[in-house]
C-alpha positions as CSV (number, residue, x, y, z in Angstrom):
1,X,85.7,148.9,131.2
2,X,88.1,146.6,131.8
3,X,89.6,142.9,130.6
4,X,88.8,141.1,133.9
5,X,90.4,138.4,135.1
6,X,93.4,136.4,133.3
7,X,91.2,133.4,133.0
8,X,93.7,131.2,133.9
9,X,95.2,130.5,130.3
10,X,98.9,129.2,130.5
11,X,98.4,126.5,133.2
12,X,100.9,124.6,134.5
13,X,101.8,122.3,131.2
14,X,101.1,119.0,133.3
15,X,99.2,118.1,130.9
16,X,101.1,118.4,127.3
17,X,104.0,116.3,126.3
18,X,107.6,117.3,126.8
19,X,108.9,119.0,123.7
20,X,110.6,117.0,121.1
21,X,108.6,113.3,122.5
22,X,107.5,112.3,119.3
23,X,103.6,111.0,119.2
24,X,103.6,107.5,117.4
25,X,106.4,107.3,115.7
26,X,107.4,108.8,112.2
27,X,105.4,108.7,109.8
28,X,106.2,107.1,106.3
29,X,106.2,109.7,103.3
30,X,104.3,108.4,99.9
31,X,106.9,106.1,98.3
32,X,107.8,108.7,95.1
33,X,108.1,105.8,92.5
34,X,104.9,104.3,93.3
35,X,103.4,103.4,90.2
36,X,99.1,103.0,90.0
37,X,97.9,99.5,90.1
38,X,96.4,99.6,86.8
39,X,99.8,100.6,84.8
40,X,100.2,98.2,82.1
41,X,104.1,99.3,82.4
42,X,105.3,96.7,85.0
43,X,105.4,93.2,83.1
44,X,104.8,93.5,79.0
45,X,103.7,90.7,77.6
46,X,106.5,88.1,75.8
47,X,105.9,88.0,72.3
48,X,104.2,84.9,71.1
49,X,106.9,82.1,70.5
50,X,105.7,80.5,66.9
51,X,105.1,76.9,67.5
52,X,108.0,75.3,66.3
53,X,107.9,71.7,67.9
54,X,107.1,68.9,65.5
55,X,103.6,68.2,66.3
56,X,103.1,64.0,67.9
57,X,99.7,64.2,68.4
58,X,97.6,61.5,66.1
59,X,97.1,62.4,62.6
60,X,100.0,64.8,63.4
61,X,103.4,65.0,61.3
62,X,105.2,62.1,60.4
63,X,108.5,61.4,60.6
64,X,110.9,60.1,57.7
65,X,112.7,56.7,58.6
66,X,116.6,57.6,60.3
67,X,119.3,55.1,59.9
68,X,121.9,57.8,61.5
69,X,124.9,56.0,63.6
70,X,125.4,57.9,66.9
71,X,128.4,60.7,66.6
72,X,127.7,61.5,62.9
73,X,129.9,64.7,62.3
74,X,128.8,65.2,58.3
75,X,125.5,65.2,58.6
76,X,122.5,63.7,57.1
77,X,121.7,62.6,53.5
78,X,118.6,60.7,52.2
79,X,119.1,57.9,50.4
80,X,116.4,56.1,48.2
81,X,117.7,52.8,47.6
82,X,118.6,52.5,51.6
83,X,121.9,51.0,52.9
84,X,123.1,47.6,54.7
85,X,119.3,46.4,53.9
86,X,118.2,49.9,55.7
87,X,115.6,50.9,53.3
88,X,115.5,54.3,52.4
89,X,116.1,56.9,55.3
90,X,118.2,59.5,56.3
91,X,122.1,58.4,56.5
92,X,125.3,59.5,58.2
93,X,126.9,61.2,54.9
94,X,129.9,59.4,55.6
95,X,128.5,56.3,54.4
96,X,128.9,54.6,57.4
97,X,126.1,51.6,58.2
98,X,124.6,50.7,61.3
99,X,122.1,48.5,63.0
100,X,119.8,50.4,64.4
101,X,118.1,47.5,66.4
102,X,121.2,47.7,68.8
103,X,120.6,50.1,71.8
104,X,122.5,53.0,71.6
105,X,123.7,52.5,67.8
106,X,121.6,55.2,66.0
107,X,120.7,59.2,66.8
108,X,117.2,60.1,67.8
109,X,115.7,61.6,64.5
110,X,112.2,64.0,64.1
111,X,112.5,65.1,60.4
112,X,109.4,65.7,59.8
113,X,108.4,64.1,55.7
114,X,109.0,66.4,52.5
115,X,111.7,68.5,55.2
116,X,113.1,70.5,51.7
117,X,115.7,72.3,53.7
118,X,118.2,69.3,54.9
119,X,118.7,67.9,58.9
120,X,120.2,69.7,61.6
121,X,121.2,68.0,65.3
122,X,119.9,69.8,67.9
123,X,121.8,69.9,71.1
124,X,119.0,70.5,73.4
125,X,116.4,67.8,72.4
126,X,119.6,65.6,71.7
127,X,118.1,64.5,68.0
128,X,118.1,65.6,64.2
129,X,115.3,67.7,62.9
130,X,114.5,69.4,60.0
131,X,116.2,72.8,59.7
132,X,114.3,75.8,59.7
């Protein structure tokens, strides 16, 4: 019997890297948080914001005439008979007249006809509307 020879198994180690020389770098693990593309999760829709501008369009709402001095602290009454030859219109409640043909004498106004729930200024369009 016998094994024969050693076969020559073992060689020199020429050929293999030094230990601990990594091959291409480390590799990046799985990110743990990542989330599958078709998760409906990530951005939820924003509820729908109800249409609250007056609408301008043609054959859209119309507005009520405004005779409302810039500054108006009191707020808005309407007045039927009008004032200062105003016709009637939404007026400063403290009865205060002004002509509105003068640039800069009079508020912006958008109250919208039969507004049932009285004018409010709002800040951010810089006018008076109809509350809500």
């Amino acid at each position: 019997g016998g094994s024969g020879g050693s076969g020559g198994s073992g060689g020199s180690g020429k050929d293999s890297l030094p230990a601990g020389q990594p091959s291409g770098g480390p590799t990046t693990p799985a990110h743990p948080n990542a989330r599958p593309s078709n998760s409906t999760g990530d951005h939820p829709k924003a509820p729908q914001h109800p249409s609250s501008s007056p609408s301008n369009a043609a054959g859209g709402a119309a507005f009520d005439p405004c005779f409302v001095h810039v500054d108006c602290k009191v707020g808005l009454e309407w007045v039927d008979e009008g004032r200062n030859g105003g016709g009637q219109g939404y007026y400063c409640k403290d009865g205060k007249t002004v002509d509105c043909n003068k640039d800069g004498a009079c508020d912006t106004c958008q109250i919208h006809t039969d507004c049932s729930t009285g004018a409010n200024w709002n800040a951010d369009k810089w006018l008076w509307e109809c509350s809500t």
